[in-house]
C-alpha positions as CSV (number, residue, x, y, z in Angstrom):
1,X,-4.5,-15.7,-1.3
2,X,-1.4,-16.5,-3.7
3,X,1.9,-15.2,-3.2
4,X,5.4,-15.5,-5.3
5,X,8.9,-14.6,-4.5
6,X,10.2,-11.7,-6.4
7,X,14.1,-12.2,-6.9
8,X,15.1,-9.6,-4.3
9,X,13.4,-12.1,-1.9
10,X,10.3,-9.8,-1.4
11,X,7.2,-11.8,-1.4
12,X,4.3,-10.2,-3.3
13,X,0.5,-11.4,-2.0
14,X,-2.4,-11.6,-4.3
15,X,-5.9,-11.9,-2.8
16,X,-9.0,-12.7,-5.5
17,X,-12.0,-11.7,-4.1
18,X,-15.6,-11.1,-5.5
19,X,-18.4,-9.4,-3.3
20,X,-21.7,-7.5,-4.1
21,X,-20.2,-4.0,-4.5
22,X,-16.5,-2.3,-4.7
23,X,-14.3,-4.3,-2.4
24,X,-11.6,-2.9,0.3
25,X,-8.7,-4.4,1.7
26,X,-7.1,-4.2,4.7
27,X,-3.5,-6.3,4.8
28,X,-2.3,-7.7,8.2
29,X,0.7,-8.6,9.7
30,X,1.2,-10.3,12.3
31,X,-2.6,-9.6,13.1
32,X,-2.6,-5.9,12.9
33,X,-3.0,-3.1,10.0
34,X,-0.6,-2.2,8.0
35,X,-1.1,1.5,7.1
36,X,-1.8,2.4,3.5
37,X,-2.0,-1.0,2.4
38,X,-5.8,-1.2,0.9
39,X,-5.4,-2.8,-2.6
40,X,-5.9,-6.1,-3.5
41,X,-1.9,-7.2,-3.6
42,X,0.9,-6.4,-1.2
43,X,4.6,-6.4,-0.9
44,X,5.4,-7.8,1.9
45,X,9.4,-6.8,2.9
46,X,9.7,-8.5,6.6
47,X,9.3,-11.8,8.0
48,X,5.6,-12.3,9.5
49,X,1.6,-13.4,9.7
50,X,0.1,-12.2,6.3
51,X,-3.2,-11.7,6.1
52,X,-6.1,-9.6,4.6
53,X,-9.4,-8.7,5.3
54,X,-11.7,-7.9,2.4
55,X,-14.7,-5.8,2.9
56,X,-17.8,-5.3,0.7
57,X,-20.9,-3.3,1.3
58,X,-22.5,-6.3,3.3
59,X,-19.7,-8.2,5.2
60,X,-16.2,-9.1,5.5
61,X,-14.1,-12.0,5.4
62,X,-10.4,-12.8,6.6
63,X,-8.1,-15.1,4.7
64,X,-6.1,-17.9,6.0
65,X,-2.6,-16.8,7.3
66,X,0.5,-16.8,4.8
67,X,4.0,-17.1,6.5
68,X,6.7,-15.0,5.4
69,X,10.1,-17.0,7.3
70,X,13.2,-16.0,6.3
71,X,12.1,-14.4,3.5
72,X,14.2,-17.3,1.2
73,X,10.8,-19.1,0.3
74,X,7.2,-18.0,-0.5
75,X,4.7,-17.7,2.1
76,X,2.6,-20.8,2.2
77,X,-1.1,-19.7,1.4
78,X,-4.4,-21.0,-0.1
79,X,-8.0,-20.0,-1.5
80,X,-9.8,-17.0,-2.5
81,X,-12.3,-15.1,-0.6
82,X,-16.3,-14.4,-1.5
83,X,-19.1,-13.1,0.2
């Protein structure tokens, strides 16, 4: 997962991710869904635990946790997810 500071101090997250069949996401904060956010980038407008779970046909994986503090800096974050 990547993420950079837009200049309105949102923090936009990227997740690359390659599977077996059409992906889904499910973004996370603070370790619970956020509703309607199922692509493979999110704006994320508060401080918290980013995370997001990608799904394929055959399993899921989690990335590591990007933290969004104070909004003033981007979330710290590494890797890309495969199955």
């Amino acid at each position: 997962m990547g993420a950079a500071l837009s200049g309105s101090g949102f923090v936009t997250l990227v997740v690359s991710a390659k599977g077996s069949g059409m992906l889904r996401y499910v973004w996370q904060k603070d370790g619970k869904p956020i509703l309607g956010a199922a692509s493979a980038t999110y704006l994320a407008r508060e401080v918290g635990d980013y995370s997001v779970v990608v799904i394929d046909g055959k399993a899921s994986s989690t990335s590591s946790v990007a933290v969004a503090a104070g909004m003033a800096q981007p979330p710290r974050s590494s890797g890309a997810l495969r199955f």
